[in-house]
C-alpha positions in Angstrom: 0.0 0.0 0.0 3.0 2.3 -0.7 1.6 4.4 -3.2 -1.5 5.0 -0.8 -0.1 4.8 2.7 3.9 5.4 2.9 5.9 3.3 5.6 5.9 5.9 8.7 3.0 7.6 7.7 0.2 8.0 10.1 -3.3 7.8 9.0 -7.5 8.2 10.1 -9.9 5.7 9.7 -13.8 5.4 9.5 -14.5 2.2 11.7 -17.5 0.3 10.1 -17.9 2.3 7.1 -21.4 1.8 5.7 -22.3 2.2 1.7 -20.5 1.1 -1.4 -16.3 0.1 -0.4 -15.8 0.3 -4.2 -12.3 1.3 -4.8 -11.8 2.2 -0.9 -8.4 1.5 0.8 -9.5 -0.9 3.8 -8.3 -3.2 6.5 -10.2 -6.6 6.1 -10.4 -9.7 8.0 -11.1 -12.9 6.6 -10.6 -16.1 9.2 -10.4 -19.3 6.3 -7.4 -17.7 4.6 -4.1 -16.1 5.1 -2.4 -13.2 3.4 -0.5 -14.6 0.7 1.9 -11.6 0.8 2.8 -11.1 4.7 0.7 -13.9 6.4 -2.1 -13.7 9.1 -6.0 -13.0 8.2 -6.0 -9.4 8.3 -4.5 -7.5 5.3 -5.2 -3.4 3.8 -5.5 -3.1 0.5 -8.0 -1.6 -2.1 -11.4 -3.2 -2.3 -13.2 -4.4 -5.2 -15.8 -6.5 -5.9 -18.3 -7.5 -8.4 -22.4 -8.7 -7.5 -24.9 -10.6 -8.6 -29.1 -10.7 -8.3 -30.4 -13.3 -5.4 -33.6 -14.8 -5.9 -35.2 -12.8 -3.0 -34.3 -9.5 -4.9 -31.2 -8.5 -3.2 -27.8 -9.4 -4.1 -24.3 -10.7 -3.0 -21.0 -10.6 -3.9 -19.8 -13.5 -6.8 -15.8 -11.9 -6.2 -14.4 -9.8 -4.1 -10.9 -8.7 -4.8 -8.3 -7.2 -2.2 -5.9 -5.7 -4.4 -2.4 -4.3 -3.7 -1.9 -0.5 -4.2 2.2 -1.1 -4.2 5.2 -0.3 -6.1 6.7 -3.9 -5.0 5.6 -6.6 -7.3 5.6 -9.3 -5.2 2.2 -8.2 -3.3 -0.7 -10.0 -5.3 -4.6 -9.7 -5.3 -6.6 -11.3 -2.8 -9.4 -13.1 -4.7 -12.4 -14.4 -3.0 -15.1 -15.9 -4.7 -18.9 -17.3 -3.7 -18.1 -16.0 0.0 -20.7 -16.8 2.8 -21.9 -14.4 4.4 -19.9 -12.8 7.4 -16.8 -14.5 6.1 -15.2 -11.1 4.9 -15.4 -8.0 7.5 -14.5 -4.6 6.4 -13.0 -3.3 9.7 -12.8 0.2 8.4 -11.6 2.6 5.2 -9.1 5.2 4.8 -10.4 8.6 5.1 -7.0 10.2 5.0 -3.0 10.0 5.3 -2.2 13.0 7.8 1.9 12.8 8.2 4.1 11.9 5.6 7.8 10.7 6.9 
């Protein structure tokens, strides 16, 4: 999250943010897997995801991506597909960088 979120820098967060995460920097847990980069089942990255119709009229998410915003190209996209519900939680989103080292 370089680009986004320097090493050093300090940050504000929106605990439980409500609404559309679409393109939102956010720290996610998720307890059946483990970050592929670092390890451990909470990660930040940038959200994306893409939904489909339910029967009832609502909808859910098909794939929900957790991607990278790095320079290093060893940090790959989380991809989680047909996820049940509470599986993912969205702790928070980024709301803005407030020191730069």
């Amino acid at each position: 999250m370089n680009r986004r979120i320097p090493s050093g820098a300090w940050y504000l967060w929106r605990a439980n943010p409500t609404g559309t995460r679409q393109g939102k920097v956010v720290p996610a847990e998720h307890l059946d897997i483990d970050d592929p980069d670092l390890g451990g089942r909470y990660t930040v990255k940038v959200y994306e995801s893409d939904k489909v119709p339910t029967d009832d009229g609502g909808w859910r998410h098909s794939v929900v991506r957790l991607k990278p915003d790095s320079d290093d190209p060893m940090f790959e996209p989380i991809v989680l597909e047909d996820l049940e519900d509470g599986a993912l939680r969205i702790i928070a989103e980024l709301l803005e960088v407030l020191w730069l080292p």
